[in-house]
C-alpha positions in Angstrom: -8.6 35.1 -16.0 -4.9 33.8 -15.4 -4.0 31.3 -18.3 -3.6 27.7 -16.5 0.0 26.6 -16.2 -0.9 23.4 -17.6 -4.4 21.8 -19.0 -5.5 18.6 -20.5 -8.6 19.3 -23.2 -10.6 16.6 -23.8 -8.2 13.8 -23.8 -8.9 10.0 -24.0 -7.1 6.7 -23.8 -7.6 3.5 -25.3 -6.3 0.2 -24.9 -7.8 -2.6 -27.7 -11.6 -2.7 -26.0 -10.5 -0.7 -22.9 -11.6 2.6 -22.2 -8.9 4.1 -19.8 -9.4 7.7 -20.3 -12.4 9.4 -21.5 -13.0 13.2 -22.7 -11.0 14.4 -19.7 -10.5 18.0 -19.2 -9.1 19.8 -16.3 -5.9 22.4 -15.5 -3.2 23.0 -13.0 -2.2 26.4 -11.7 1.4 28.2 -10.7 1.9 27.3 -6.6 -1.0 24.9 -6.4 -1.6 21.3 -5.1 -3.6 19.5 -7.2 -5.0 16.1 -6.1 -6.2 13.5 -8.4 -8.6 11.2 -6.9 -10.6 7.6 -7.2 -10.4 4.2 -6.4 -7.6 1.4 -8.4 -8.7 1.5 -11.8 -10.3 5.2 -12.2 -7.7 6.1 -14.7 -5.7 8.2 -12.6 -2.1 7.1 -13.3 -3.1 6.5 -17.3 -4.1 10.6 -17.8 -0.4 11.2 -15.5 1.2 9.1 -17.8 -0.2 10.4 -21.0 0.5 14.0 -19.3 4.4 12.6 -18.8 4.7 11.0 -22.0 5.1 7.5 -21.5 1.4 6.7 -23.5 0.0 8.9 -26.2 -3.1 9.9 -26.3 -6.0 9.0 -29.2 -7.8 12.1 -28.6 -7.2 15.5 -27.0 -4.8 18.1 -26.5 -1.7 19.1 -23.9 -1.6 23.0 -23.5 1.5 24.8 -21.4 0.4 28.3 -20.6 -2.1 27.9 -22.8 0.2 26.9 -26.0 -0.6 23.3 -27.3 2.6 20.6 -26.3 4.0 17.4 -28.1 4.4 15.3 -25.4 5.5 11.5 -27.0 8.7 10.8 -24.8 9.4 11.4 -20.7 12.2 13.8 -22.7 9.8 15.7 -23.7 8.1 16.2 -20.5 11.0 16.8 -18.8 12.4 19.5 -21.2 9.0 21.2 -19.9 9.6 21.0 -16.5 7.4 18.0 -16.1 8.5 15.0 -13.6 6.6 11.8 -12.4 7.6 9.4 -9.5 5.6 6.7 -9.9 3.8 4.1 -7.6 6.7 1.4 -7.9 10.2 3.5 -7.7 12.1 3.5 -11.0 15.8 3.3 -8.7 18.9 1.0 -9.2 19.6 -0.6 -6.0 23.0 -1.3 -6.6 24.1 2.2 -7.0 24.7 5.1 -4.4 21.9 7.9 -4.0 24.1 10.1 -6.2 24.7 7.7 -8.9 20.6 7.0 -9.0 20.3 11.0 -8.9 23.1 11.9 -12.1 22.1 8.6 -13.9 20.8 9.7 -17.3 21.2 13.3 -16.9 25.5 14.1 -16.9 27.7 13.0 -20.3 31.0 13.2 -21.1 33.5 12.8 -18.3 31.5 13.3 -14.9 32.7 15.7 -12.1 31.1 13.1 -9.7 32.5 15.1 -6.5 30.7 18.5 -8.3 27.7 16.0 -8.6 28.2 14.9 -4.9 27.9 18.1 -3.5 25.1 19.6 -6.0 23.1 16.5 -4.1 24.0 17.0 -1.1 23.4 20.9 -1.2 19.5 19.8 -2.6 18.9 17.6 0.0 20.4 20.1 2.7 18.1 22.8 0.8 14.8 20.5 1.5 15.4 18.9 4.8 15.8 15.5 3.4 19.1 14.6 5.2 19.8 11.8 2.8 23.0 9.8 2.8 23.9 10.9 -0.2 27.5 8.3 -0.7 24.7 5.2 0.8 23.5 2.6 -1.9 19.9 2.5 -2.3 19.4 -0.7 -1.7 20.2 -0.2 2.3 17.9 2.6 2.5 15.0 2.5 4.4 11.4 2.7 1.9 10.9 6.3 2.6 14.4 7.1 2.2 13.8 6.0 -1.1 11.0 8.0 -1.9 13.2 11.0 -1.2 15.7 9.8 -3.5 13.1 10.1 -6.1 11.8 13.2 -5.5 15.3 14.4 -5.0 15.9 13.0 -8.9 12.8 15.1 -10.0 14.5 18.1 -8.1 17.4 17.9 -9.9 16.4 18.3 -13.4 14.7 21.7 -12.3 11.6 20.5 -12.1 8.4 22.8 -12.2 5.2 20.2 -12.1 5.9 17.3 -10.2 3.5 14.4 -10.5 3.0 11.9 -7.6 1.5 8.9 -7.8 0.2 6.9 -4.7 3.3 8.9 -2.9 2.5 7.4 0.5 1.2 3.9 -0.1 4.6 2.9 1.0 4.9 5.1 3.8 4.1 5.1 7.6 2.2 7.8 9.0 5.2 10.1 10.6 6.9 9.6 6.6 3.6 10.8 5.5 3.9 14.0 7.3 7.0 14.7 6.4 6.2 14.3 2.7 3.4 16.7 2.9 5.1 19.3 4.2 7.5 18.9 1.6 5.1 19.5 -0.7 3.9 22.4 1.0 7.0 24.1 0.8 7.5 23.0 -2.7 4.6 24.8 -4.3 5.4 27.9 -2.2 8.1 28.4 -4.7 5.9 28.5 -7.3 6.2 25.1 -8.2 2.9 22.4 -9.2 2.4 19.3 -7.6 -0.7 17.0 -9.1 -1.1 13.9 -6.4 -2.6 10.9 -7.0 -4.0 9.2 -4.9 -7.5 7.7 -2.9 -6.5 8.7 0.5 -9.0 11.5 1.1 -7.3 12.5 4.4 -3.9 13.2 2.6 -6.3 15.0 0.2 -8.1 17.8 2.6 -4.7 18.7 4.3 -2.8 19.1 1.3 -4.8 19.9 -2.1 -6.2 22.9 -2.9 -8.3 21.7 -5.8 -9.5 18.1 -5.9 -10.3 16.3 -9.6 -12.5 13.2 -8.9 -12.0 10.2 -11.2 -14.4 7.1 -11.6 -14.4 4.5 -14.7 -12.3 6.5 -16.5 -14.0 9.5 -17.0 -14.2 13.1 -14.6 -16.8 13.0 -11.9 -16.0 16.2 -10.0 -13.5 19.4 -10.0 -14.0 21.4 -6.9 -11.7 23.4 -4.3 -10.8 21.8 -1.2 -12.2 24.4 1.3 -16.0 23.7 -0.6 -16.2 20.0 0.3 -15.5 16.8 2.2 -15.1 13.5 2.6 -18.6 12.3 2.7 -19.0 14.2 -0.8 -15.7 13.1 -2.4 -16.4 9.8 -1.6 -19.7 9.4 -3.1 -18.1 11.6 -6.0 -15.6 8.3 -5.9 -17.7 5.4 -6.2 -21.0 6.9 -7.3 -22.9 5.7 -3.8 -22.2 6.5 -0.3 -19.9 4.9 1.9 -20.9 2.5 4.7 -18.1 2.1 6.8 -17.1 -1.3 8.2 -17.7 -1.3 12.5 -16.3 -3.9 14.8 -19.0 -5.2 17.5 -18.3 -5.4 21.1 -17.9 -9.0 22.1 -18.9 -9.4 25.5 -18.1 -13.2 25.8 -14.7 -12.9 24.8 -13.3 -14.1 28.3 -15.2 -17.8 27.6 -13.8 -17.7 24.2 -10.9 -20.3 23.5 -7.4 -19.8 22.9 -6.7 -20.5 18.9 -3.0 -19.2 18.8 -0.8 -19.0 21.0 3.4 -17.9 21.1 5.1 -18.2 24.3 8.6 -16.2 24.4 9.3 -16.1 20.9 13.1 -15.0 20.3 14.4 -14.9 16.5 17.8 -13.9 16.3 20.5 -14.5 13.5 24.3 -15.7 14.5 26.2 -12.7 15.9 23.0 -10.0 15.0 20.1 -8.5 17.5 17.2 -10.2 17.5 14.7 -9.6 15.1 11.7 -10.9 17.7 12.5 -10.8 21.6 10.5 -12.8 24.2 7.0 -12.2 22.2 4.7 -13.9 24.5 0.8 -13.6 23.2 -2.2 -15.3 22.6 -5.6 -15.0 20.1 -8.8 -16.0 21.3 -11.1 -17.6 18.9 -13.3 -14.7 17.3 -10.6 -12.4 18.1 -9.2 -9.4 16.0 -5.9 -9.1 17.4 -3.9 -5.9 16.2 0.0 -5.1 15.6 0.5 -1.2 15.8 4.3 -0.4 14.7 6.2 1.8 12.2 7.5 -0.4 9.3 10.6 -3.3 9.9 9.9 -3.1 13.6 9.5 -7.2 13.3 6.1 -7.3 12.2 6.9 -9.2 8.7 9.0 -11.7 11.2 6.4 -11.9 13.6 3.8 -13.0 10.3 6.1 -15.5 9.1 6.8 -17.4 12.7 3.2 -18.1 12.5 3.1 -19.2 9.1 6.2 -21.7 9.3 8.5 -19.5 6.8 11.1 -18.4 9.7 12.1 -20.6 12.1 12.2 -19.3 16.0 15.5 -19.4 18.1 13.6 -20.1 21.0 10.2 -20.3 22.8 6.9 -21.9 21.1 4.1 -21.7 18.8 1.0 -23.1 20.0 -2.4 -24.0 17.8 -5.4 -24.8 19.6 -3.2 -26.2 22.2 -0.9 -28.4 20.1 2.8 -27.5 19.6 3.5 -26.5 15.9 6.9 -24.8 16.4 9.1 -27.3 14.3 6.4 -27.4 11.8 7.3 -26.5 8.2 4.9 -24.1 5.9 2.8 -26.7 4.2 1.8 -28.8 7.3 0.5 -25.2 8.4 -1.5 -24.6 5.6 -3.2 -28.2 6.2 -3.4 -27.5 10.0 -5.5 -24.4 8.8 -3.5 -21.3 8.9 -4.0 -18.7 6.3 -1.3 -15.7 5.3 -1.8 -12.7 3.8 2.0 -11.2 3.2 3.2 -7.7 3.2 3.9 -7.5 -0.3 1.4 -10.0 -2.9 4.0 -9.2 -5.7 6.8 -11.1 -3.8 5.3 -13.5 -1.8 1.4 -13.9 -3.0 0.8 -14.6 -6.1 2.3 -15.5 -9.5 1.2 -12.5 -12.3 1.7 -14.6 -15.3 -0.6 -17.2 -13.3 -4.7 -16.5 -14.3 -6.9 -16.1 -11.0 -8.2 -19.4 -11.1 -4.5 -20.9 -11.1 -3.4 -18.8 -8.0 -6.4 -19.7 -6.1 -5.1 -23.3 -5.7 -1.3 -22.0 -5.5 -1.1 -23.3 -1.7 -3.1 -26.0 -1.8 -2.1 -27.4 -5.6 -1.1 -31.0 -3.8 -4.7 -30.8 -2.3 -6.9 -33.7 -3.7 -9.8 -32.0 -3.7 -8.8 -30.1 -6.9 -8.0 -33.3 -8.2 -9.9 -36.2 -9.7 -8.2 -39.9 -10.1 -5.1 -37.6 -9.9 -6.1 -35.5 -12.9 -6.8 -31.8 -12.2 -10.4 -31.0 -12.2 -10.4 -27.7 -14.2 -13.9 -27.2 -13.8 -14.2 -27.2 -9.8 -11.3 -24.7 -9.9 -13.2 -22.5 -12.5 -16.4 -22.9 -10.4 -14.8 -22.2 -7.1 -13.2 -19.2 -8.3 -15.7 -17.8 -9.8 -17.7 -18.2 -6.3 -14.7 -16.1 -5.4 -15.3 -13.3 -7.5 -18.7 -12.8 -7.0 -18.3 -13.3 -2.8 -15.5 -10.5 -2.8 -16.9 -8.3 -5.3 -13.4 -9.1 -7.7 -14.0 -6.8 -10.9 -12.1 -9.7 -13.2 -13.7 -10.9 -16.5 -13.5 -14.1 -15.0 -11.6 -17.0 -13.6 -8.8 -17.2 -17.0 -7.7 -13.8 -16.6 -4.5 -12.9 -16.0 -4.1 -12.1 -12.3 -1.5 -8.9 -13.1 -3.7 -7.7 -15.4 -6.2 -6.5 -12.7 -5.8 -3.5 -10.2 -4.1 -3.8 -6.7 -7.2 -3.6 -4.9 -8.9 -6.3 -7.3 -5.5 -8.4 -6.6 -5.7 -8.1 -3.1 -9.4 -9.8 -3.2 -8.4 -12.4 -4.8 -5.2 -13.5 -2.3 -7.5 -12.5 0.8 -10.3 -14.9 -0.6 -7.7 -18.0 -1.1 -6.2 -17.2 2.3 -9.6 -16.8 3.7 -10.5 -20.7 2.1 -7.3 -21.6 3.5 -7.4 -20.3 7.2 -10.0 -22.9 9.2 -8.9 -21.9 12.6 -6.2 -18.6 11.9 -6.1 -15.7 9.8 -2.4 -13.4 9.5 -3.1 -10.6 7.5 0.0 -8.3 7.3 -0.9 -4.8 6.1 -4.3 -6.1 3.9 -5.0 -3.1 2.5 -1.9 -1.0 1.8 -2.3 1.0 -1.1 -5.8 0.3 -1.7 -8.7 2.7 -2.6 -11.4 3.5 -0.2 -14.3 0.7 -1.6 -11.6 -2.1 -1.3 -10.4 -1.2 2.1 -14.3 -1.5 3.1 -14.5 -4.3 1.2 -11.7 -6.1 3.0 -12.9 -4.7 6.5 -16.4 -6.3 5.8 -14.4 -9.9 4.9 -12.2 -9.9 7.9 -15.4 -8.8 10.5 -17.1 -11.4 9.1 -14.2 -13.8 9.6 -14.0 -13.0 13.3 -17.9 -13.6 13.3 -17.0 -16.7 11.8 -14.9 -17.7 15.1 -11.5 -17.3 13.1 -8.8 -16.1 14.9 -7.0 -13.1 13.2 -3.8 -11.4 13.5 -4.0 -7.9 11.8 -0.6 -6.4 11.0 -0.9 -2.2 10.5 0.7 0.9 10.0 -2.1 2.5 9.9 -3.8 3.6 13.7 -7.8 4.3 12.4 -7.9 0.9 10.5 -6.4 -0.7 14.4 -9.0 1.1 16.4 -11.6 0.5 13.9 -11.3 -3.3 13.9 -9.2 -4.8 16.6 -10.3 -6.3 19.7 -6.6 -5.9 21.6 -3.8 -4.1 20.5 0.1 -4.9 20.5 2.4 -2.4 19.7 5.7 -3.3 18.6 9.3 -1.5 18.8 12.3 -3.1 17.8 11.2 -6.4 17.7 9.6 -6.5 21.3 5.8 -5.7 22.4 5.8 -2.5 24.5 2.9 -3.6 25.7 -0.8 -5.1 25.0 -3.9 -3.1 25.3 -7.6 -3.5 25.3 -9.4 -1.6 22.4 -10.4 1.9 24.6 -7.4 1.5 26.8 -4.7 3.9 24.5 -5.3 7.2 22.8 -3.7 8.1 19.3 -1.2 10.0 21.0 -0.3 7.4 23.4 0.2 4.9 20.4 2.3 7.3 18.9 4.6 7.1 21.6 4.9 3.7 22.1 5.5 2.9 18.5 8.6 5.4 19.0 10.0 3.6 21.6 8.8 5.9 24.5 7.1 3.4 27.6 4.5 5.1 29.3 4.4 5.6 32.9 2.7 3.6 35.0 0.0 5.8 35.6 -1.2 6.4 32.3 
C-alpha cells in the first residue's frame, strides 16, 4: 500500500472540561481532495489547527510519509509544506496584495519589484488576475480569499488546508475556487476542506471524513455515498428539510411594508439604491436574489432606520416611517437580522442573556421600579434556548464562546421577539452547518405562519426557491425585476443577477 502523505493517529484535544478532539485517526494522499465535514462545533477547525500547529495536541501522533512530525509552531508546518487559510482572513488591510503576500517571509533589504513580479507571475500562473499593487482593504471579499491562497502559494506550499473557504463567497466565486482547487491537486498538491456544505463536498472531494461531537463518524470515498448518508453521518438522524406552503389567500392578505421609489445616493457618487419601489404582504416571505454589495446591506438598513433615503418613502402598515430613527423602529416592531452578527449583532464579551435585551435595554419590561430584573432576563432567555435549540450552558455564558450557528440562534430569537409586524433577515444562515440552516428555515416558516412580514436577503438561489413567496433580484442597486415563486428558472436568475434583462418573452 502507498504510505499516506500525511496522517493523524489517534489524536485528541482538550480544553479544561472540553473535549474538542477525540482519538481521531485518518490520512491524506499525494493529488487528492480531502473534505472534512460536520456541523459548527464538530471539531473540524481544532484537528486543522492541531495539524498546522497553532494548538498541541494531549494525545496522538503527526506522521509525514509515514515518519512521525513535531508540529508546535505554524513554522513548523510550514517548513513541511503545510498551509492554512482560515475561516476569518489573517490580512492587513492597510497594505497592498504584495506587501500582505512577502510579509513575514523576505529579510534583509527587500527587492520588492523582484517580489512584485514573483506575485504577479503566481497569480498569472493560477488565473487569479489579482491587482497585485491594490490595498486589500479595496478588494472585493473574494478577491481577498485569493490573496490568501495566493500567500499559501508562495511559500511552496504542498497541503493546503481550507477552512469554511466559501462561507464568504457567492456562488459564481465558489466555482471559481473549486476549480482552483482542482487544478491545484493535479500537480500533485493536497487540499483538506473544511466545511458543512455537502454540495461543495460531492463536486470536489474525493474522500470525505465525517465529524460529529468531536470524534470521527465516517471515512468513505466520494463516488460510494451521498448527501442523504453524509448527512445522517453529520448529525446522527436524518434530515427533514424545511418546505414553504403555497398560500392561496395571499391576494386578501394586507400590505405590512411598503417602499415607494427608494433612491440612496451619497454627494457626487451613484446611487447605492435607485427607484426601489416594493411591497410585503403580511405572511409574506419576500426574497432578495443578488451577488454580494449589489445594495442588499443598504436596502436592510433603509428599513431598519440605520441609512437614511435620498428620496421616496418607507411605509408600515400604511403609516409613513421614512424620517424615523432606529429605536422608534424597533418599538414600531421591526426586527433586523444584519449581514455580519460580529459587527453589527451582538457584543462577544456580553453573556447571551445580556444581548438578548441589547435593543430593547430602555424597555421597561426588563425593568422593575427602574431596577433591572435579572431574573425575567434569565427566564426569558433561557425560553430562548430551549425554543431555538441554542446548544449554550445557559443564559451567563459568554455569547463568543459559542459556535456561529449557535450565535446566530440567539440574534434571530431576539430579532424574532423584537419584530411584531416585520422581519429583515440579511443572509441568516451564511456560514452555518446543515442542522442550523434547518433550524433557522423552520423559525422563519413559522414566522410567516405567524402573519409576520419577512424580507429574506440571499446569495444563495436553493435557500430563495425553497422559502420565498416572491422574488426580487437586484443589480447595482436597482430590482431587475420581481417574480412569483415558479416564474424564473436558476439559469434565468443567473442572468439577471449579472445584469442581463430578459426578453420580454421569457
Amino acid at each position: 500500500m502507498n504510505t499516506p502523505f500525511f496522517e493523524l493517529k489517534n489524536v485528541s484535544k482538550y480544553f479544561a472540561r472540553v473535549v474538542a478532539n477525540k482519538d481521531i485517526s485518518f490520512s491524506v494522499n499525494r493529488g487528492e481532495v480531502l473534505a472534512l465535514l460536520g456541523e459548527n462545533g464538530a471539531g473540524k477547525s481544532t484537528v486543522m489547527k492541531v495539524l498546522y500547529g497553532l494548538y498541541r495536541a494531549d494525545e496522538g501522533q503527526i506522521l509525514m510519509d509515514g515518519k512521525e512530525q513535531k508540529i508546535t509552531s505554524p513554522k513548523d508546518a510550514m517548513a513541511l509544506g503545510i498551509s492554512m487559510i482560515q475561516q476569518h482572513f489573517s490580512l492587513v488591510p492597510a497594505h497592498t496584495v504584495t506587501e500582505n503576500i512577502i510579509l513575514g517571509n523576505v529579510k534583509g533589504i527587500i527587492d520588492y519589484d523582484r517580489c512584485r513580479k514573483e506575485v504577479e507571475k503566481l497569480s498569472m500562473q493560477y488565473g487569479f488576475d489579482i491587482p497585485v499593487d491594490a490595498k486589500v482593504e479595496d478588494l472585493a471579499v473574494g478577491v481577498q480569499q485569493k490573496v490568501e491562497i495566493l500567500k499559501a502559494l508562495y511559500l511552496k506550499t504542498s497541503l493546503l488546508i481550507m477552512d469554511e473557504p466559501t462561507a464568504v463567497l457567492t456562488p459564481q466565486e465558489a466555482g471559481t475556487l473549486m476549480q482552483f482547487v482542482k487544478e491545484y491537486v493535479s500537480k500533485g498538491n493536497s487540499v483538506i476542506f473544511i466545511t458543512h456544505k455537502m454540495k461543495e463536498v460531492m463536486k470536489v472531494a474525493d474522500r470525505i471524513v465525517v465529524m460529529r461531537g468531536g470524534q470521527l463518524t465516517g471515512d468513505l470515498s466520494a463516488k460510494d455515498t451521498d448527501e442523504v448518508a453524509l448527512a445522517r453521518l453529520m448529525m446522527g438522524k436524518d434530515l427533514v428539510v424545511a418546505k414553504r406552503e403555497q398560500d392561496k389567500d395571499k391576494k386578501n392578505k394586507k400590505v405590512c411594508l411598503e417602499l415607494s421609489s427608494v433612491t440612496v445616493q451619497r454627494k457626487g457618487e451613484t446611487p447605492v439604491l435607485s427607484d426601489l419601489s416594493f411591497d410585503i404582504k403580511e405572511g409574506e416571505i419576500f426574497g432578495v436574489a443578488g451577488v454580494s454589495g449589489n445594495g442588499q446591506e443598504e436596502l436592510c438598513q433603509v428599513i431598519s432606520g440605520a441609512l437614511p433615503v435620498t428620496s421616496g418613502k418607507v411605509l408600515l402598515n400604511g403609516a409613513d416611517i421614512t424620517n424615523t430613527f432606529v429605536r422608534e423602529r424597533i418599538d414600531l416592531g421591526i426586527g433586523y437580522v444584519p449581514v455580519d452578527r460580529y459587527r453589527d449583532a451582538m457584543v462577544g464579551e456580553m453573556t447571551l442573556a445580556e444581548n438578548m435585551m441589547l435593543k430593547t435595554s430602555f424597555d421597561k419590561k426588563w425593568t422593575t421600579r427602574g431596577i433591572l430584573n435579572k431574573k425575567k432576563l434569565q427566564n426569558e432567555t433561557q425560553k430562548a434556548i430551549d425554543e431555538f435549540n441554542i446548544k449554550a450552558p445557559g443564559p451567563d455564558a459568554q455569547i463568543r464562546g459559542l459556535s456561529g450557528g449557535n450565535q446566530q440562534k440567539v440574534i434571530l430569537a431576539r430579532e424574532v421577539g423584537n419584530a411584531g409586524k416585520v422581519l429583515v433577515m440579511d443572509q441568516p444562515t451564511r456560514g452555518l452547518d446543515l442542522g442550523a440552516i434547518n433550524n433557522i428555515h423552520n423559525n422563519i416558516l413559522e414566522e410567516a405562519r405567524n402573519g409576520k412580514g419577512i424580507l429574506l436577503v440571499s446569495t444563495e438561489l436553493s435557500e430563495i426557491f425553497q422559502l420565498c413567496d416572491r422574488i426580487a433580484v437586484i443589480y447595482k442597486g436597482t430590482f431587475m425585476g420581481i417574480y412569483d415563486h415558479d416564474q424564473l428558472s436558476t439559469e434565468q436568475i443567473g442572468l439577471l443577477m449579472a445584469g442581463y434583462k430578459e426578453e420580454k418573452e421569457a
